[in-house]
C-alpha positions in Angstrom: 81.5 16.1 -11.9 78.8 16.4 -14.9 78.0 13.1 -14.6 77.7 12.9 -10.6 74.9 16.3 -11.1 72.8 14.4 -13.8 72.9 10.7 -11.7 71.8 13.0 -8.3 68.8 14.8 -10.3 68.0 11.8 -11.6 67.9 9.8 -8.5 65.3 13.1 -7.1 63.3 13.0 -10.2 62.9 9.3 -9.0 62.2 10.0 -5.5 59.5 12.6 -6.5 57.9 9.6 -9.0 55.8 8.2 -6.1 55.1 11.2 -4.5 53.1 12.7 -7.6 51.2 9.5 -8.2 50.2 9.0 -4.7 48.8 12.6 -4.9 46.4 11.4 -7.6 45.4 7.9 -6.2 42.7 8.6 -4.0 43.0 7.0 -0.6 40.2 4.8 0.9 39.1 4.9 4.2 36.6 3.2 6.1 33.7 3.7 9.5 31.4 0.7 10.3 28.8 2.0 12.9 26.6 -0.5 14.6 24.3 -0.8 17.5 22.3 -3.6 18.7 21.6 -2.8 22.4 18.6 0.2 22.5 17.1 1.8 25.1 13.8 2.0 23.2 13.2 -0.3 20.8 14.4 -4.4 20.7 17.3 -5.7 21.5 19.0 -7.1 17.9 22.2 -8.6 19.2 23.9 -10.6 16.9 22.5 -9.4 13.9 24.5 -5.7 13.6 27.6 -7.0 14.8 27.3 -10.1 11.9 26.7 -6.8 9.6 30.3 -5.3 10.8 32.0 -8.8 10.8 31.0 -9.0 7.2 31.7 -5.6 6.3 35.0 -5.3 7.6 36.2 -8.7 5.6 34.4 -7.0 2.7 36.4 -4.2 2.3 39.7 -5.9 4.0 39.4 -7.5 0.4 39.1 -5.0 -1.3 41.3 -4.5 -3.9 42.2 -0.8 -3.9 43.5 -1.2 -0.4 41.6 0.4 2.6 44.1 2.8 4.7 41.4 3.1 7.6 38.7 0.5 8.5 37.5 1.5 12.1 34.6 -0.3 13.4 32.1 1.0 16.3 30.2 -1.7 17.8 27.6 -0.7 20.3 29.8 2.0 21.8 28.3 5.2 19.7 25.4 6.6 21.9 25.3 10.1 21.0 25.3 12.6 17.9 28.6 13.9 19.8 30.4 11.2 19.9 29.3 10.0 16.4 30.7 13.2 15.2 33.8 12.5 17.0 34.4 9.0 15.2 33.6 10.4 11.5 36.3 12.5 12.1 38.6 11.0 13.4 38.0 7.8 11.2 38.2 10.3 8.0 41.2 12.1 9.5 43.5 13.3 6.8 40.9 13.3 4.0 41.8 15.6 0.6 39.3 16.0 -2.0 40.4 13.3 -4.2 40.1 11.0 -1.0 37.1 8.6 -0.5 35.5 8.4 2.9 32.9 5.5 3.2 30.7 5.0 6.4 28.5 1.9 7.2 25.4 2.4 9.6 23.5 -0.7 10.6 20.9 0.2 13.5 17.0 0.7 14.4 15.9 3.4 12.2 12.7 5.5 12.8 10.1 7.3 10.9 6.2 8.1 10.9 5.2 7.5 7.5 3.0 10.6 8.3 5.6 13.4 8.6 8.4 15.2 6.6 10.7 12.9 5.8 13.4 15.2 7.4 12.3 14.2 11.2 13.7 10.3 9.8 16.4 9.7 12.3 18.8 6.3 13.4 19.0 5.5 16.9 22.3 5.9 18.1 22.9 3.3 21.2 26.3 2.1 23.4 23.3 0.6 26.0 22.8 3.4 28.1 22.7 6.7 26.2 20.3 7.0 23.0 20.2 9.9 20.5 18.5 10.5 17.4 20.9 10.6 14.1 18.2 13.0 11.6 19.4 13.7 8.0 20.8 17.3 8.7 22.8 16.1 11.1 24.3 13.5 8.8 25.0 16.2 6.3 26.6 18.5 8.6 29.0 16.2 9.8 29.8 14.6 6.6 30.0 18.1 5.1 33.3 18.6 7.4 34.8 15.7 5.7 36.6 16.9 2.7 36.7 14.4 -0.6 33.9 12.3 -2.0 31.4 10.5 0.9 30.0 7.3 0.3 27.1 6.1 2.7 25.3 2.6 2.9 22.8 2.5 5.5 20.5 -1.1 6.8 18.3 0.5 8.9 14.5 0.8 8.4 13.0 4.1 6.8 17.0 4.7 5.7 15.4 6.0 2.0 14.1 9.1 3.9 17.3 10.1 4.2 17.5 10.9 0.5 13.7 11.7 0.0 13.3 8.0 -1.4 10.1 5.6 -0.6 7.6 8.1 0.5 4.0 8.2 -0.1 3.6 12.2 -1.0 7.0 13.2 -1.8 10.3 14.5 0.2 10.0 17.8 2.3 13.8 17.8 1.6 16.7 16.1 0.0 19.6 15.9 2.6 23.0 13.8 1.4 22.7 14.5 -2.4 25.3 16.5 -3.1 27.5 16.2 -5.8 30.0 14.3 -3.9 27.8 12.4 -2.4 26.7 8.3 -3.1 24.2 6.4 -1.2 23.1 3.1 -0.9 20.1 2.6 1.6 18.2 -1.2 2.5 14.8 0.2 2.8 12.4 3.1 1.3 11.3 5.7 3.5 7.7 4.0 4.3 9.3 0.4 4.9 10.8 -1.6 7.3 14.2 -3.6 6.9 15.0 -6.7 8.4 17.7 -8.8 10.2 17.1 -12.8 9.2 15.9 -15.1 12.3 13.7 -18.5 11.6 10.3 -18.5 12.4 10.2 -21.1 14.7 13.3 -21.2 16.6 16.3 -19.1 17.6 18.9 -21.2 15.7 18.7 -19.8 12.8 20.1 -15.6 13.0 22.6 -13.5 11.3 22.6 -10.6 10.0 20.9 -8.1 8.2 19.1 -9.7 5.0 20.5 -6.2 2.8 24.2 -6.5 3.9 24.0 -10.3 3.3 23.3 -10.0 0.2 25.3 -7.2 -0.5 28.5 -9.2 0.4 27.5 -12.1 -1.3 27.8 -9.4 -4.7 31.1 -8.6 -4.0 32.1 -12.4 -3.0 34.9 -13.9 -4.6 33.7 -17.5 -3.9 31.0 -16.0 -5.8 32.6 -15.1 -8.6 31.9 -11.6 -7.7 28.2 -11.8 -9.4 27.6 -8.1 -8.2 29.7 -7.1 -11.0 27.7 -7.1 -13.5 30.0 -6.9 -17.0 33.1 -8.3 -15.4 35.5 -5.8 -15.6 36.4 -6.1 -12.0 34.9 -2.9 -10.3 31.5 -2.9 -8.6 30.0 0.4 -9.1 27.0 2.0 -7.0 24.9 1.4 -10.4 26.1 -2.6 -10.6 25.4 -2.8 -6.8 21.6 -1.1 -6.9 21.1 -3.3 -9.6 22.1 -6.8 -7.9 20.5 -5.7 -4.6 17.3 -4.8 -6.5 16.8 -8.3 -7.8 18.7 -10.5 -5.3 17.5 -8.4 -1.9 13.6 -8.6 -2.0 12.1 -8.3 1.1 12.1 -4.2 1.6 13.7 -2.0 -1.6 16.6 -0.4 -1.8 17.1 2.9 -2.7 20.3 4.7 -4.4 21.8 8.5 -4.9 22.7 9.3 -7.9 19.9 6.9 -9.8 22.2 6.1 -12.6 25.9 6.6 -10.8 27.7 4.1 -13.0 31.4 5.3 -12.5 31.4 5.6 -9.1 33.2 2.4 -7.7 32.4 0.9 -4.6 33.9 -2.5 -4.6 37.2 -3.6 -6.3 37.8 -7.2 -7.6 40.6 -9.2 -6.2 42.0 -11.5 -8.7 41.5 -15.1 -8.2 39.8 -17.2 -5.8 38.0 -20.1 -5.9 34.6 -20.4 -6.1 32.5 -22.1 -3.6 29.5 -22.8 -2.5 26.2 -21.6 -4.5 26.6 -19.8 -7.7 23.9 -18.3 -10.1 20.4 -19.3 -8.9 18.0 -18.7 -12.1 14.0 -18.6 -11.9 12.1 -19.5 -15.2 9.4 -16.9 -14.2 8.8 -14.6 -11.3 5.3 -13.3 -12.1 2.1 -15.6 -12.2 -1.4 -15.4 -13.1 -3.9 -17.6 -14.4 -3.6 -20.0 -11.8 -0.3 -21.5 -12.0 1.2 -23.2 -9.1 4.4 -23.8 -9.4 8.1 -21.6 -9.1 10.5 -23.8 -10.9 14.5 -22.5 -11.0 17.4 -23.6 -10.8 20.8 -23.1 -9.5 25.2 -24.3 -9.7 26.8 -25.6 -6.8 30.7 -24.8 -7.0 30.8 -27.3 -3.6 29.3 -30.0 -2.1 26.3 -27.8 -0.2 23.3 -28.3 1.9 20.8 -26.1 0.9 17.5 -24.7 2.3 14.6 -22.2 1.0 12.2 -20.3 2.7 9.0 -18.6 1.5 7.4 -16.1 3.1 4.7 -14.7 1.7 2.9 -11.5 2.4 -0.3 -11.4 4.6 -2.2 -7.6 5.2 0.7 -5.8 4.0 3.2 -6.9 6.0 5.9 -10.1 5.5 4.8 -13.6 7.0 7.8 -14.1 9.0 6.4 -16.5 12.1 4.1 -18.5 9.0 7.1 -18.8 7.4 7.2 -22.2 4.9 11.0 -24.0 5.4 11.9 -26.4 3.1 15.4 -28.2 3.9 16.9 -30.4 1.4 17.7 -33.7 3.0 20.8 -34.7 1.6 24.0 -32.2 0.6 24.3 -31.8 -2.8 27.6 -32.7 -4.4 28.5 -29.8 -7.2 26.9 -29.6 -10.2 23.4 -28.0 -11.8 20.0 -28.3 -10.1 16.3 -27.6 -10.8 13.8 -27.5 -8.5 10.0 -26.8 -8.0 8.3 -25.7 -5.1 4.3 -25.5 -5.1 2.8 -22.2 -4.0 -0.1 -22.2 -2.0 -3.0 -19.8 -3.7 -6.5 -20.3 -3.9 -8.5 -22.5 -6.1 -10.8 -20.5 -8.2 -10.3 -17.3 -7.6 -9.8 -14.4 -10.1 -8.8 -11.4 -8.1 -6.5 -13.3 -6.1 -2.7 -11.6 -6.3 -0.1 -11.0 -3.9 4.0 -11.6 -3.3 6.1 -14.2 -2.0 9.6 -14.1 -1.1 11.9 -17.1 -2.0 15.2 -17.0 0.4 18.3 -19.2 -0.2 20.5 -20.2 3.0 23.2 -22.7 2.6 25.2 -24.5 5.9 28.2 -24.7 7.0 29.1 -26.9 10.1 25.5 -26.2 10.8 25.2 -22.7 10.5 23.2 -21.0 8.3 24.0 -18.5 5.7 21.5 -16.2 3.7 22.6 -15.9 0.2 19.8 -14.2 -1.3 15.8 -13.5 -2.0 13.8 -13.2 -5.0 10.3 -11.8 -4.9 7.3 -13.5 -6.8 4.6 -12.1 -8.0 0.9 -13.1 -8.2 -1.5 -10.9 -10.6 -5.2 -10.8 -10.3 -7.3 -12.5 -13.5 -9.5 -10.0 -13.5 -10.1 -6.5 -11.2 -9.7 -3.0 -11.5 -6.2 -1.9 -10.8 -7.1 1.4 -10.2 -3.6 3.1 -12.1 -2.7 6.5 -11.6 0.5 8.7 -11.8 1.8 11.4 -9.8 4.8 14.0 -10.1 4.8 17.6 -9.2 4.7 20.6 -12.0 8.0 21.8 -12.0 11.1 20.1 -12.0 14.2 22.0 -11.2 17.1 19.8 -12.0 19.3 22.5 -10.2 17.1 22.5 -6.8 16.1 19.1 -6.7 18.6 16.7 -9.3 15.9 13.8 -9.1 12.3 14.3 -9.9 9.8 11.8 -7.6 7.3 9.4 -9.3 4.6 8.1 -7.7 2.6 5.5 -9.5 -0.5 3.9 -7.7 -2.1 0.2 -8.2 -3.7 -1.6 -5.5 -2.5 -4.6 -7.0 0.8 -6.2 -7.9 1.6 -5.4 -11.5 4.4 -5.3 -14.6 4.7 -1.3 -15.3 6.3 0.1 -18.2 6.7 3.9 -17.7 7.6 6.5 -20.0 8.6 10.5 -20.3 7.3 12.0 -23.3 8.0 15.2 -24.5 5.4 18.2 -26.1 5.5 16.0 -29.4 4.5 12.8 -27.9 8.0 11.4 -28.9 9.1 8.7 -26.3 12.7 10.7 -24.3 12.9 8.0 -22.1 11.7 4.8 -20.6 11.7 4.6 -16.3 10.8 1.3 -16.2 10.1 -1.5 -18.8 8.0 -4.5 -17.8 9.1 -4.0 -14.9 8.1 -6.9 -11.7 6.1 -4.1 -9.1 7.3 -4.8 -5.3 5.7 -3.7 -2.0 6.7 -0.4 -1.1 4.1 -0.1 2.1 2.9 3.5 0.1 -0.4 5.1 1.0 -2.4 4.3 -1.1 -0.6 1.7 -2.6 2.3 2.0 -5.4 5.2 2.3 -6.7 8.2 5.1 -6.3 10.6 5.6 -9.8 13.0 8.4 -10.2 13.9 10.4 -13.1 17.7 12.2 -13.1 16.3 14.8 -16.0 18.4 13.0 -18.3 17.3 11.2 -22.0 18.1 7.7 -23.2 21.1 9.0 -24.3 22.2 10.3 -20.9 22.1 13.8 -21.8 20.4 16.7 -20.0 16.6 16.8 -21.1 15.9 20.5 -23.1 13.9 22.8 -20.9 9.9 22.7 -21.9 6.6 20.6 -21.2 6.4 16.5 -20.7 3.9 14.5 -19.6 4.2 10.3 -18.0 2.4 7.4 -19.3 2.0 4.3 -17.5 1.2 1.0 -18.8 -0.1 -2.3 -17.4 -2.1 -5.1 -18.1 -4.2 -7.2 -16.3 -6.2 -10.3 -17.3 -5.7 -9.1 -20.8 -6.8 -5.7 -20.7 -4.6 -3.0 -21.1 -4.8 0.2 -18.8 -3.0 3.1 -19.3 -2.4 6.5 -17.3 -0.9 10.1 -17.8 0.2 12.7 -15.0 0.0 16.3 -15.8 1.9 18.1 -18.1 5.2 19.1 -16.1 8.1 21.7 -16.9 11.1 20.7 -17.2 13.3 24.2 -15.9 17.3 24.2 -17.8 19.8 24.9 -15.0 21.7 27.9 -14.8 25.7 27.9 -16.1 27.9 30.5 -15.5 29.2 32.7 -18.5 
């Protein structure tokens, strides 16, 4: 009788195993929003629904195993209804859960107004709505659990204050619970990928192709960036920052490096291109030539395209293709393509974008862009730094900085405190990019935190700004700023 008790509670201790571990394994689940079809702006068909193809197979691999992938294609036309597919896509959602939603549409934004009145269209072909940031929030805000939200849609960065000329007005979807990964700053324009001189050549958009290339097994997952099989939002911002070069992407929390967005699969075999590697990626002094090379896993056929940047806006219909004539058996290449700059002339500087596409049966895919950058000889580059006087880590968690230059550049940007001891470094030598500011610059972000990733002490610091150009050094300082220590219960 004894022994038939102990053998029963065992057998429930058993069945309750499974129970308790599921409780603490959070559980995934997935909304892919797109619309291509607008009532006011251009039709985009295929490119958003190549953006949910991809996505879908993304997370399908996954891993961590999606319990929900719901996809919306062209059949989301107003806030309402939006609403309506959050929740019941997120149905079920505890606060351990995770709750990711993909948006690919026409976004919109007037460069000259709060960033809060940033909005994407919502379109099923015959009703249109605006989708602002509040509205975002709210309805995400009904969705218990941890939210993550990767947006391709031009001016997406307004949505977390990022990318502006003069600042946010506001911070929507920064909560605590909160990651975001957006394709453009607030002031730019992102892009779906078409040839500039026929229709043949479309897909999708040039951020989430280059995001899924990251996360590709065939690609030997290059997104992750110390191979320990888990793609976090800081691995991902990082990849996309160098690899994704024709607007800039913007992330919430700057330096979220345990948050996981993608996990590894084991195995697979690699195909296709592999590591493409540039011997430099900023020119002066009249050089000509952009040599790299790259590793076919496959036999490939391979073609670039350079696209350079002509009053502030990206070439697209001048575009230069360059199609390799034969397909190139596996192995390691180098290649050098002339750029076309102007004899003789000191102040001229600009950027280029160099995009990879590789076919299969004919079709081609984008697999990534790097930008180049041309530096003046000589000129002015009129440097100057911005930030505002107080910075409440409480209120606002990320402090804007606005650094101007007319001209492309290499910054190195540091936070000193009242000593003039170096806390932290923003940027070193860091490539500038076109961020379609007025004036003219550069956005950087500081989290209030030191080198060390601790919280910076409350009291006064001051940013310095380097550069060089043509061998002279300039050099600028914001005002002094306060840094005000948060509140803690107790």
């Amino acid at each position: 009788m004894r022994k038939g008790i102990v053998c029963l509670l065992a057998a429930a201790l058993l069945g309750l195993l499974p129970r308790c571990l599921a409780e603490e394994t959070p559980v995934l689940r997935a909304l892919i929003v797109t619309c291509d079809r607008f009532l006011s702006q251009a039709d985009t068909t295929p490119a958003a629904q190549e953006n949910a193809r991809m996505m879908e197979a993304l997370l399908g691999r996954d891993a961590r195993g999606y319990a929900v992938i719901r996809t919306a294609c062209d059949s989301i036309g107003t806030v309402g209804a939006f609403r309506a597919a959050v929740l019941d896509a997120f149905d079920g959602a505890e606060e351990k859960d995770v709750s990711l939603l993909y948006i690919s549409t026409h976004g919109v934004y007037s460069p000259a107004r709060s960033n809060l009145t940033a909005a994407m269209l919502l379109c099923d072909g015959e009703m249109e709505e605006e989708l602002t940031p509040q509205a975002l929030e709210g309805i995400l805000a009904e969705v218990p659990g941890t939210h993550a939200v990767i947006m391709d849609a031009c001016h997406s960065g307004a949505f977390i204050g990022k990318g502006l000329s003069n600042g946010p007005d506001g911070v929507p979807l920064t909560g605590v619970e909160t990651k975001v990964l957006c394709s453009a700053g607030g002031s730019e324009d992102s892009w779906y990928w078409r040839s500039a001189d026929t229709d043949e050549w479309h897909g999708a958009g040039y951020f989430t192709s280059v995001l899924a290339r990251g996360c590709s097994a065939a690609a030997g997952y290059p997104a992750d960036l110390n191979a320990d099989g888990a793609i976090t939002l800081r691995e991902a911002f990082v990849w996309l920052r160098e690899r994704y070069a024709v607007s800039t992407p913007q992330v919430y929390p700057e330096r979220e490096d345990t948050f996981v967005l993608y996990a590894c699969a084991e195995g697979g075999e690699s195909a296709g291109i592999g590591a493409i590697e540039f011997e430099e990626t900023v020119f002066s002094g009249g050089a000509d030539r952009l040599r790299f090379s790259f590793e076919l896993y496959t036999p490939t056929r391979l073609a670039y395209q350079l696209v350079y940047m002509k009053n502030g806006a990206w070439d697209f219909a001048g575009a230069q293709q360059l199609v390799e004539p034969d397909t190139l058996a596996a192995g390691w290449y180098e290649r050098a393509l002339m750029l076309h700059l102007p004899d003789e002339a000191e102040d001229v500087s600009g950027y280029l974008l160099v995009q990879f596409f590789s076919f299969e049966d004919d079709r081609p895919a984008l697999h990534e862009s790097r930008l180049v950058s041309v530096l003046p000889l000589a000129g002015d580059i009129a440097l100057s730094v911005e930030c505002a006087p107080v910075f409440r880590r409480a209120a606002w968690r990320e402090m804007p900085v606005i650094i101007r230059h007319d001209i492309p550049c290499v910054l190195t940007v540091q936070i000193l405190n009242a000593r003039g001891d170096t806390v932290r470094y923003l940027a070193y030598a860091q490539q500038s990019r076109p961020q379609h500011l007025v004036p003219e610059g550069t956005c950087m972000y500081w989290d209030g935190l030191l080198a060390d990733g601790t919280p910076a002490p409350a009291g006064d610091y001051i940013l310095r700004v380097q550069t060089e150009v043509g061998g002279r050094v300039y050099q600028a300082y914001s005002v002094q700023f306060r840094v005000i220590a948060e509140r803690t219960a107790g």
